[in-house]
N, C-alpha and C positions, 0 to 999 in steps of 0.2 A: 512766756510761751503759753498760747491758753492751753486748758485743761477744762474738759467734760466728765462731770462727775455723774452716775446713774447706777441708783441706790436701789435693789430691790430687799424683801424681807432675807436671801439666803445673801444675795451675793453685793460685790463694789465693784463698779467697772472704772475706771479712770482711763480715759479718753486724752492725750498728750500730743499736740501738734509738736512734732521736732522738724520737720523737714527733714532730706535728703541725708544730711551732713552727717548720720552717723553709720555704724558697721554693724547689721541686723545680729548678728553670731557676739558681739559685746555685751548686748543688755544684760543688765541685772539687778534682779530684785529682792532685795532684804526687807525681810518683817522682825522688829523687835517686840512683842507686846501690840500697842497699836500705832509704831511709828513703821511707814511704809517709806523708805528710802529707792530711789531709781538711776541706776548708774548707766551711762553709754560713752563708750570711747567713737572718736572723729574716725570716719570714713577712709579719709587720704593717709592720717598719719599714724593712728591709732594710739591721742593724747585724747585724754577724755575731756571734754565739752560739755556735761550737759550731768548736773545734779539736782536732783531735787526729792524735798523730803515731807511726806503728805500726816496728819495725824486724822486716825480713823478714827470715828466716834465709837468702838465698841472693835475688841480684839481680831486679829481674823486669822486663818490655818494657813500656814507660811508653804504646807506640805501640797498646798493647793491652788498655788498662786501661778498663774499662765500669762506669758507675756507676748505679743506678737506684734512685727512690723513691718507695714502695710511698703516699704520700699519707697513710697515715697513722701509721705509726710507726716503719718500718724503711728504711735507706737500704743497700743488697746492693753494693758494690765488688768486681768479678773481675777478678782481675790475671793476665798467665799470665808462668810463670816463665821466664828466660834456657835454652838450651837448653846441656847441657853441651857443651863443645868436643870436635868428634870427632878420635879419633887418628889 
């Protein structure tokens, strides 16, 4: 499935073509540290279809993360990144 990745200094946007096939109110997104995992259950029968597991290059705030989908083929995840430690 591709995926568009667009990297700015605060935030991650991961751009995910799923098509149609799944159920908008399923997605779900886990952040561990900096593994971003993306869940969605099937449309018709609501058996989940569709995993996939992203590693960030640098932490990001789990408390922050917005998922949205477009209905018909893209699912847009923005994550924003840890802010670095000031000295």
């Amino acid at each position: 499935m591709p995926v568009v990745v667009i990297e700015t200094a605060a935030t991650v946007e991961l751009r995910i073509r799923l098509g149609e096939r799944i159920d908008p109110g399923s997605v779900e997104v886990e952040i561990a540290g900096r593994a971003v995992t993306i869940r969605a259950r099937d449309a018709a029968g609501g058996n989940r279809v569709y995993e996939r597991r992203f590693i960030m290059h640098e932490p990001v705030v789990e408390e922050h993360a917005a998922a949205q989908y477009d209905g018909t083929a893209w699912l847009t995840v923005v994550l924003r990144k840890q802010s670095p430690p000031r000295d």
